[in-house]
N, C-alpha and C positions, 0 to 999 in steps of 0.2 A: 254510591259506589264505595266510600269509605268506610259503610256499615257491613257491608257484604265483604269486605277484604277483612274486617275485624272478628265475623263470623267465620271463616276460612283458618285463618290463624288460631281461631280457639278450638276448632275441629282437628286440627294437626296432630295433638299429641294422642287424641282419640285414635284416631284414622292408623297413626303408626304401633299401637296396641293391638291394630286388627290384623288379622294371619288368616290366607286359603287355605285351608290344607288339605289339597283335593276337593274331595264330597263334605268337608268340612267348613265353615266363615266364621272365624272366631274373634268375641271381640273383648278384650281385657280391660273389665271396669278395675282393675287397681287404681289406688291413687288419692287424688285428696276427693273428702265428701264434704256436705255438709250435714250437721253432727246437732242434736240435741237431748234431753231429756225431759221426760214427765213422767207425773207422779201415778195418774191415772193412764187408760189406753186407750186415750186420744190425743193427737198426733199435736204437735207442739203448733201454735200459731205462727212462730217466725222461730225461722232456725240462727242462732245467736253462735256458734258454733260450725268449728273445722275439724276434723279428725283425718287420719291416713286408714285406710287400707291395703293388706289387713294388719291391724292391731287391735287393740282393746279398748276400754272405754279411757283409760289412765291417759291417752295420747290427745285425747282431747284440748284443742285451743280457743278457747281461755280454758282453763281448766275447769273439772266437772267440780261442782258445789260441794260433795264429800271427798276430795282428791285426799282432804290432811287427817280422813280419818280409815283412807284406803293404805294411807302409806305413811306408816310412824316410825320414826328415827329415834328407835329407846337411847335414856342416857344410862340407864343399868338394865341389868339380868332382874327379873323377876322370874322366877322358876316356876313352870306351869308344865302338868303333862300331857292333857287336852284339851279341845277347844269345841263346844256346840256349835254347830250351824247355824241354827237360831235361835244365837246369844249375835243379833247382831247391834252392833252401835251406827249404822247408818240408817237412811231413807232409800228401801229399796224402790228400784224409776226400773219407767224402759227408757229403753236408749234406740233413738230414731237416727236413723243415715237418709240419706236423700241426694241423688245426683241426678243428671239432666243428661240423657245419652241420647245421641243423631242414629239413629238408624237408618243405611245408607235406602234409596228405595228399591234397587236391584235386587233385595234380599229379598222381595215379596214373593209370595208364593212358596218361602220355604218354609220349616219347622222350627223355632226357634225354642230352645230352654235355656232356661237361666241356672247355673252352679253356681252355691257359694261352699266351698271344701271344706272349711267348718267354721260354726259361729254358735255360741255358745250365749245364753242359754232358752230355747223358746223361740224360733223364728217365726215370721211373717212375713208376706212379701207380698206389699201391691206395685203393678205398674200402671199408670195413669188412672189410678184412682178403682182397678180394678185385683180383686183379692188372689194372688194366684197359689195362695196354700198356706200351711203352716208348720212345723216340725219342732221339735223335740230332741232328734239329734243332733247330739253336739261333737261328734271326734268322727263323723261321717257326712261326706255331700247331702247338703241341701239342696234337691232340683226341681222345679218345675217348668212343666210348658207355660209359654206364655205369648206362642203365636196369636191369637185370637184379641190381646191385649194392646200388641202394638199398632203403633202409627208409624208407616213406612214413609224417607224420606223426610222425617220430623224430629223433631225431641223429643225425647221420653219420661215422663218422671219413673225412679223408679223408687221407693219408698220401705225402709226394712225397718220392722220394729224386733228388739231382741229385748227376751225377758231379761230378771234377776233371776239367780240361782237359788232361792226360797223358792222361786214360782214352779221349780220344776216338776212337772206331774210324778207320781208316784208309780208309774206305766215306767218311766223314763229309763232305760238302761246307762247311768250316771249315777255310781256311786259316790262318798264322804270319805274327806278328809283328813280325819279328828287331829292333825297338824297343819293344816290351813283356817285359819282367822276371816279371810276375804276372799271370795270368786268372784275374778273379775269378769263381768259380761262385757260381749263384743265380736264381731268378725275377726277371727284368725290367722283365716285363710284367703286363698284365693278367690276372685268372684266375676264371673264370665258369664257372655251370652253367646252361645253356637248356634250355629244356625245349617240345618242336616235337611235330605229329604224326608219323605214319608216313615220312613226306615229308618233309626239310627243304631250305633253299637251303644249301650249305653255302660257295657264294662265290657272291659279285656282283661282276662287274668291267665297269662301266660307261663305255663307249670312246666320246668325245664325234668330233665333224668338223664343224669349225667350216666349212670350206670346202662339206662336203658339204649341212649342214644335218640333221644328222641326229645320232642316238645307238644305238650298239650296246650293245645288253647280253646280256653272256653270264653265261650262272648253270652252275654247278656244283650239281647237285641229288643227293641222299641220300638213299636209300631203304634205311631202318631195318628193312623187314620182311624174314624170314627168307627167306634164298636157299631154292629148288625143293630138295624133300627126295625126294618120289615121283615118278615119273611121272604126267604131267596137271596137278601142282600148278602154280600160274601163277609164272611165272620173272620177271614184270614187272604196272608198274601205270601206267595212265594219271593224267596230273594236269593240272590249266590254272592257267600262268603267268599272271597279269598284271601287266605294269610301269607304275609311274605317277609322272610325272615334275613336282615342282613347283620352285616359288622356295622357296630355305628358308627366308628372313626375312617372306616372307609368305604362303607355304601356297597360292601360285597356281596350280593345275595346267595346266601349257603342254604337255604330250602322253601318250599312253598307248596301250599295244598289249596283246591277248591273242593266245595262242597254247597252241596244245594237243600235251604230248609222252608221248610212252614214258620211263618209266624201271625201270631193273634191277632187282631184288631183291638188297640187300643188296650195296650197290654205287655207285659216282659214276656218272649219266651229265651229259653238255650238253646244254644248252637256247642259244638265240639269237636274238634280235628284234630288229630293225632296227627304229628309230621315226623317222618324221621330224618335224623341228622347225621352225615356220614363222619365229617368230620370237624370240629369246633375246638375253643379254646375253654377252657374251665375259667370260673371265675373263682375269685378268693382272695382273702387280703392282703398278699403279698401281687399278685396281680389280676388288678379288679376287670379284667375285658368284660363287656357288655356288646350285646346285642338290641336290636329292634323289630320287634315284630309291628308289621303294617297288618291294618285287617280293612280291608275294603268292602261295603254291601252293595249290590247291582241289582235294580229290578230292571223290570222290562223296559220303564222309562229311563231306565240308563243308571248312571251313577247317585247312588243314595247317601252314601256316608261312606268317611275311611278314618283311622283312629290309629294313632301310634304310640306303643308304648317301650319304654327301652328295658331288659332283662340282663338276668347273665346264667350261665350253662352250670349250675353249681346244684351240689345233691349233700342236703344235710339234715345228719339224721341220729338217732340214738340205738346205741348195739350194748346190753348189758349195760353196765356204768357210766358208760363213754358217750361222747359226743364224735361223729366222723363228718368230715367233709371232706366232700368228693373220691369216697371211701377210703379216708386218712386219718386214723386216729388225731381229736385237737384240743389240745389243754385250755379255756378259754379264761380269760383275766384280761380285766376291766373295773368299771364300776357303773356307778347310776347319775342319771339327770332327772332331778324332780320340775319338770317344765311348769307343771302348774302350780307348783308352789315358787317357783320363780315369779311368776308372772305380780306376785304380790311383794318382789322387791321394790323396796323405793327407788333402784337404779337401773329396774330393769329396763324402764324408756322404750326404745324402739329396737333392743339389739336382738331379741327371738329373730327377728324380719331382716337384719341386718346379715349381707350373705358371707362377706369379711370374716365377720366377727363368730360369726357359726363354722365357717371351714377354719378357724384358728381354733375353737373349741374343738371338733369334730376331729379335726384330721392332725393336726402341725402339733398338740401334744399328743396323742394319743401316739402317735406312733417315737416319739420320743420315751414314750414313759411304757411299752410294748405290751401295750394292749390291741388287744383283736376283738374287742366287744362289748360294747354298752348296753345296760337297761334302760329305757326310757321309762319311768315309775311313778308311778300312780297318773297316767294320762299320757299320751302320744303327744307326737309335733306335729310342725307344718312339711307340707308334704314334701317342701324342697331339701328339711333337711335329711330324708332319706332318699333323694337324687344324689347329694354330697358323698352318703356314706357309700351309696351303689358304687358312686365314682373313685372313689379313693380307698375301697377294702374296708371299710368298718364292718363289722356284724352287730346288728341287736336284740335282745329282748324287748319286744314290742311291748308293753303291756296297758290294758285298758284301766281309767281310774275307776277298777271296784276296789275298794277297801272294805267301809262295812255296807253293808247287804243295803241294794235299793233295784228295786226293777221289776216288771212284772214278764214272766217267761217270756210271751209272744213277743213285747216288744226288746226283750234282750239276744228275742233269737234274730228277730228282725236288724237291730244295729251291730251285731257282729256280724253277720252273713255277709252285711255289707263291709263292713269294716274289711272281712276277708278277701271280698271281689275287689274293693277298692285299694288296697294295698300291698297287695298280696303277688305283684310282679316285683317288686323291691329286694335283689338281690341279699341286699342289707339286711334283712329282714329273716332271720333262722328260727327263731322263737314266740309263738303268739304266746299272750300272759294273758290266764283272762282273769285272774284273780292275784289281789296282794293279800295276806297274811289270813287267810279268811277261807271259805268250806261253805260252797253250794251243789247240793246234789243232784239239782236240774243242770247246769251249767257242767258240771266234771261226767257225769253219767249219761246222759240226753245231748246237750248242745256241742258238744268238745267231739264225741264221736260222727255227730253228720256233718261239721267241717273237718272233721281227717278225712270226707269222702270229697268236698267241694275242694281241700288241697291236704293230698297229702305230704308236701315237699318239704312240708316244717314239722315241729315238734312244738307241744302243745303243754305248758303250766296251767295246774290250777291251783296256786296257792300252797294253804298248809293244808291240802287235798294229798292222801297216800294212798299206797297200794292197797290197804286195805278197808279203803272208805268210795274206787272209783276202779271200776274194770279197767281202764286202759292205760295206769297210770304212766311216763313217760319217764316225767323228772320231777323233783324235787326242790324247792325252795329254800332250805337251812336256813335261819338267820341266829349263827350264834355268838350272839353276844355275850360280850365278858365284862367282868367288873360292876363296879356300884350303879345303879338305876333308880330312879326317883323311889321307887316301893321298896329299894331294900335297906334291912337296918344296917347300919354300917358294924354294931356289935356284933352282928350274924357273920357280915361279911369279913370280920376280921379272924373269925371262929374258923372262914373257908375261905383265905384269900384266894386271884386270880395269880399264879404264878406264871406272870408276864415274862414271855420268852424262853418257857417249858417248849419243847416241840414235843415232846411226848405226852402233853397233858391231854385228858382225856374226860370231860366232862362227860352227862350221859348226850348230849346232843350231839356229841361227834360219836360215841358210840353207835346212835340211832344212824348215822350217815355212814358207818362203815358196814350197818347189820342192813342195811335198804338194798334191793334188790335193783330199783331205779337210779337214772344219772341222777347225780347232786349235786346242784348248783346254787353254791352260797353264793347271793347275790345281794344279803347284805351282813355288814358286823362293822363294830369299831362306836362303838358307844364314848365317844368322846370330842364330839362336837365342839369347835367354835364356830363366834360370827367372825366376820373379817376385819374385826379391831382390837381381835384377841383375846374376845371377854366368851366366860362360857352361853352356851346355847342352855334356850329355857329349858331341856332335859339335862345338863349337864352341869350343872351350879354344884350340886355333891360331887360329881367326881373330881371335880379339879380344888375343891375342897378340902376331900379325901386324901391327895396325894401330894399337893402344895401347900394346901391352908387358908384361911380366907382371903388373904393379903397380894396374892399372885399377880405376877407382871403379866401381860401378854407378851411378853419377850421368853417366861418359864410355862406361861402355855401351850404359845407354840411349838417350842421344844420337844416337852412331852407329848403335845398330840404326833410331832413328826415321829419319837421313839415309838410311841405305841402303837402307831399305826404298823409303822417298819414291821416292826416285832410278832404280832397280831397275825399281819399279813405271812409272814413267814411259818406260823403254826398253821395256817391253814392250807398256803402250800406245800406244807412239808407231810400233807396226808394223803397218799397215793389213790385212796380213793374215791377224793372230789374229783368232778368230773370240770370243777370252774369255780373263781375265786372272784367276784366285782366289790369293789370297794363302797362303800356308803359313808360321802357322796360328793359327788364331783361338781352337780351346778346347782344350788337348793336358793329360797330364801334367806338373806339376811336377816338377821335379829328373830328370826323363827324358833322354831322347837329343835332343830338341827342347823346344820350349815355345809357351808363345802370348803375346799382349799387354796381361794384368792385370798388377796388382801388389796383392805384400799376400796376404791370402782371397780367394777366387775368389768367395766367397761372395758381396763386394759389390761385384763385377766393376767394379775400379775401372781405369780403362783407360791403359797410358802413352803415351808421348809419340807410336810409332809409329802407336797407332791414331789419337788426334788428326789427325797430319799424313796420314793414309791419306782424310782429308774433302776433302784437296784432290789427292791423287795420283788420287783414284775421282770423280771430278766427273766427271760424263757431258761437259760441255763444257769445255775447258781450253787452256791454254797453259803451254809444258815448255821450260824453257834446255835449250840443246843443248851442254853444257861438262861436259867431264870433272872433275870433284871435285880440287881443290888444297888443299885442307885433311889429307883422309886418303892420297890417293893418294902413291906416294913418286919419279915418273919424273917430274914436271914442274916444270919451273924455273919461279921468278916474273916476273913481269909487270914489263916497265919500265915504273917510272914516269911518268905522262904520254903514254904509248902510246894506241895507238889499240885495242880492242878488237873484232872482228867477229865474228860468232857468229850462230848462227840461234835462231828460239823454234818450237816446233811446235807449230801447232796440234790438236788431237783434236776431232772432234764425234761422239760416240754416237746426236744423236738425227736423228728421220728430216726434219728440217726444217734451213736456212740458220739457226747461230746470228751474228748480232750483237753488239759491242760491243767494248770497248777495254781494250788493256794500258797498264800505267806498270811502266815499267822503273825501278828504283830501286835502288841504290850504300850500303850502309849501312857507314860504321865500325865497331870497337870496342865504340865510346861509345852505340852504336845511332843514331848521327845520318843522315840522309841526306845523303851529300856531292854526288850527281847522279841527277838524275830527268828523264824523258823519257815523251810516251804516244804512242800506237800506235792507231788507229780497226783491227779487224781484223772479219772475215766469214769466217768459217768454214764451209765447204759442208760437206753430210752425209755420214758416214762415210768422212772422207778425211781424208789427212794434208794442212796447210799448212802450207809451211815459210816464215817472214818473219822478212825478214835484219833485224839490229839493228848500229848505230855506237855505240861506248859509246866517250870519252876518258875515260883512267882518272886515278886522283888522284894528285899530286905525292909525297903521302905517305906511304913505305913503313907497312906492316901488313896487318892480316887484315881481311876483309872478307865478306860478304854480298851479292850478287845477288840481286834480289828481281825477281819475273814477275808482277805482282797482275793476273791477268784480271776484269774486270768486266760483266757480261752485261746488257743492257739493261736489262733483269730479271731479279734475282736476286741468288743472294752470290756477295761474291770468291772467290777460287782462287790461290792461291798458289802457285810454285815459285822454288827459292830453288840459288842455289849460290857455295861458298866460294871464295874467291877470296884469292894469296899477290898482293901489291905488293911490289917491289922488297927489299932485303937488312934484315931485322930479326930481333934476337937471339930473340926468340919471337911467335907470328901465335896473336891473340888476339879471338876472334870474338862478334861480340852474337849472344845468345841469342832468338832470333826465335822468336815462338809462330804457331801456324797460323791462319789468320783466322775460323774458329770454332772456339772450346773446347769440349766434352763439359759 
């Protein structure tokens, strides 16, 4: 009796992971496994070994035997600007999970598949010793049946081997790196067993038109029963869809449609129902309302399967240069998370999976710092953290990790289609990427235009793919960076310096973005990197070299990275015709080739000084010194004293109305005094640049100085831009340390 009460109690937290949902019995292998590794691919004799899912292989208890050569804690910058794949310094293993799952024995007679959402790299998956398939993708569901495997009413083993990232076949649609050192293999994601009738939905992808009034829904259906073995046997079976559309915080049902199809034996087919919507709420980042479409399947034997997925009523799209949503002109600014190159933080631990610490990332800065849009770059997340952004207004650039070229067509056409099916109700979600800095002409010319047909509710990046290399092109990727780069000489560079905090400056790459006929979306720049202890990043040892010298505090690099960024940031908004500005980059590897802007443990995402001052370079409404930098820069002479000053401020307005209100120009010492102040009543029309000239007489007494731009808006907070200024000949220019007008 005591063994059976012991059995019961270990069955509980199982049993409570399991959900009906409807035509659905779903059962949630999250959680702890048991974990090992081998060198060959055969299965470990005794699993020595715990791990969580999903995470990676790093979460391993006791730790994996190469953990200290996964995850290195430089004590200096060594300056490096890429990295081989296979330049590796470990023993690549698979990595074996195994857990023991009750399958109740009620379930029999139904259809069971097993999903794992993604697990990276090479999977396999037996259950009780039988093979139920193998794959390849990795930022797309792993699924197979595996009714025929189980044992109802019993325990199960079930058994996953995941490759190394060398092992990845050359078919693979899984792009390189060449700023990532280590790919961590492992389960990511989610990992379930359902259990459906004969019939199941095996994707809902639910395509809203806001303009139209209406929702399409396309179902990918699954029919479990055994393909035609004889003659006469039936090769297909009818079933009736119905979709039903409600509000998801209140269970209001606003539309619904049936419809009757054929589907294959043993086999996907489509289904598609157009529903119209009389009247609905837009979704959008100021307010994210979502919906949930129900898709139910009925055969004759009754209820098959029912699937829910949650949406929102939102239409966005590219008109000329622009970006609209829900036919509204929208300046987008943000920046980027390099997930995969996170993952090879020594601190990243368990916090991707961590939902806290992902909605503080996600939501509680972002909307601090007024941004409406992230790029997820070089590699997608987990798929909860685009449930967050559904829920709270973010928008993203999805993009897949192609860097440089790996993939053979079929299979690239195969794991984006899915990618599309499978992610592609995610409100969040306005731009597919299927390329980073890179030019494939099956992928931009072939693949990109038969998913504008599977959805065309987004807009579609390929890279440094243009108009005149890809019929359809959309948008554009600009990445232009400024300043010194590991290839450049600095003799050169001094011959053509970056005149930091020109807003008129016009290299030819911002020319090519004003001559493009496509939106353009700089989505990255700012080539001045640290890690989060203040030391430069392996691209970045010359610049801060460059502009400090070798001997730099991280107290004078943070500094400058915050001025530059500011500054940077403000040349790029201040050109009316980008269509979006994302910063590079907001969550990256430590001690990498880049970095982002914590300090400390990323753990308690404490932010420096860059992101602070990014509250006022990302203000939807603003005013920007048009002066080039006198403090870092090294071509400009000082100021005579008592001189007259002329210079422009430039206005930006993001929103679709006439902003209001006034500037004070303010002269700060040293000492932080104000030596000269002046205001400004300004009107800033919508989405234009104003340029309004300013007279400043400057002060008698040589030193360093401060420029201050405080905009004030009828309603609302200030806005800052600030610029250093040398006064006449003094032995060293020594500047007050100005904080942004709201802290963190």
């Amino acid at each position: 009796m005591k063994r059976i009460l012991i059995y019961l109690l270990a069955l509980i937290p199982l049993l409570a992971n399991s959900a009906n949902d409807g035509g659905r019995t779903v059962i949630n292998l999250n959680g702890t496994w048991q974990f090992d590794q081998t060198v060959n691919a055969f299965p470990p004799v005794k699993f020595t070994r715990t791990i969580p899912v999903p995470g990676l292989v790093h979460l391993a208890e006791p730790k994996i035997d190469d953990y200290d050569k996964f995850f290195k804690r430089a004590d200096k910058v060594v300056a490096k600007d890429q990295h081989n794949l296979y330049n590796i310094d470990y023993t690549p293993r698979y990595s074996w999970y195994k857990k023991s799952v009750f399958i109740p024995k009620d379930l029999e007679g139904r259809e069971g598949v097993i999903t794992i959402k993604k697990s990276q790299y090479v999977t396999q998956v037996y259950i009780n010793g039988y093979d139920m398939g193998t794959s390849m993708a990795c930022y797309t569901p792993v699924e197979f049946p595996v009714t025929n495997a189980i044992k109802y009413g019993a325990d199960n083993e079930i058994l996953i081997k995941v490759g190394d990232r060398v092992w990845l076949p050359s078919e693979a649609a899984g792009g390189t790196d060449k700023e990532k050192e280590h790919y961590l293999p492992g389960i990511w994601d989610d990992v379930l067993i359902s259990f459906t009738g004969k019939i199941r939905v095996n994707r809902l992808l639910v395509l809203p038109s806001v303009a139209g009034k209406k929702v399409t829904v396309k179902v990918q259906i699954r029919n479990l029963s055994p393909a035609q073995i004889f003659f006469g046997d039936s090769m297909s079976d009818s079933v009736t869809l119905d979709i039903t559309i409600a509000e998801k915080l209140s269970g209001k049902v606003v539309a619904s449609k049936r419809g009757r199809f054929i589907t294959k034996r043993d086999n996907l087919s489509e289904a598609d129902l157009e529903i119209p919507i009389k009247e609905f709420t837009n979704w959008s980042p100021d307010q994210p309302f979502l919906y949930v479409a129900k898709a139910t399947l009925t055969t004759d034997k009754g209820l098959s399967d029912e699937l829910n997925k949650q949406f929102g009523m939102r239409d966005f799209m590219r008109k000329g240069k622009f970006f609209y949503l829900n036919g509204e002109k929208i300046i987008l600014r943000g920046t980027n998370v390099t997930l995969q190159r996170f993952f090879e933080d020594p601190d990243c631990g368990n916090l991707v999976w961590n939902k806290e610490w992902v909605k503080k990332l996600l939501v509680e800065y972002p909307k601090k710092l007024n941004w409406n849009m992230m790029r997820i770059c070089v590699g997608i997340a987990p798929d909860f953290w685009y449930d967050i952004a559904d829920e709270n207004g973010l928008m993203f650039q999805n993009e897949w990790l192609y860097w440089q070229n790996h993939g053979w067509d079929d299979q690239i056409r195969k794991e984006y289609t899915d990618w599309v099916w499978t992610d592609g109700n995610h409100p969040s979600i306005a731009i597919w990427d299927a390329i980073n800095e890179n030019w494939d002409n099956y992928i931009g010319n072939t693949l990109i235009p038969e998913l504008k047909k599977l959805d065309p509710t987004r807009v579609w990046d390929a890279g440094f793919m243009t108009g005149d290399q890809m019929g359809g092109d959309e948008m554009d990727e600009p990445h232009p960076y400024q300043g010194p780069m590991p290839w450049t000489n600095v003799a050169d560079f001094d011959k053509n310096p970056y005149p930091l905090g020109n807003l008129d400056f016009k290299p030819g790459g911002l020319r090519d973005i004003q001559e493009s006929s496509s939106a353009q979306l700089v989505n990255e720049y700012g080539w001045i990197w640290l890690w989060r202890n203040g030391k430069p990043s392996k691209l970045t040892v010359g610049v801060y070299e460059y502009y400090l010298g070798k001997n730099s505090t991280p107290e004078q690099n943070l500094e400058l990275q915050a001025y530059w960024m500011q500054l940077e940031t403000e040349w790029l908004r201040s050109e009316p015709s980008v269509a979006g500005v994302l910063a590079f980059c907001y969550l990256a590897n430590n001690y990498g080739y880049t970095g982002d802007w914590f300090s400390g443990n990323i753990k308690d995402l404490k932010p420096t000084p860059t992101l602070e001052w990014f509250q006022d370079a990302f203000a939807p409404v603003a005013t920007f010194i048009n002066l080039t930098d006198e403090r870092y820069t090294k071509f400009i002479e000082p100021h005579q004293p008592g001189s007259t000053l002329l210079f422009n401020l430039v206005g930006v307005n993001n929103l679709n109305k006439t902003a209001v209100g006034s500037v004070k120009i303010k002269l700060i010492n040293s000492k932080g005094q104000s030596v000269s102040e002046q205001n400004y009543p300004v009107k800033l029309q919508s989405f234009l640049r104003t340029d309004i000239p300013v007279s400043l007489v400057l002060p008698t007494e040589a030193g360093g100085y401060v420029l201050v731009a405080e905009y004030t808006p009828d309603h609302g907070t200030s806005v800052i831009s600030r610029r250093f200024l040398r006064i006449g000949k003094a032995s060293t220019y020594s500047y007050f340390n100005l904080s942004p007008a709201v802290k963190f």
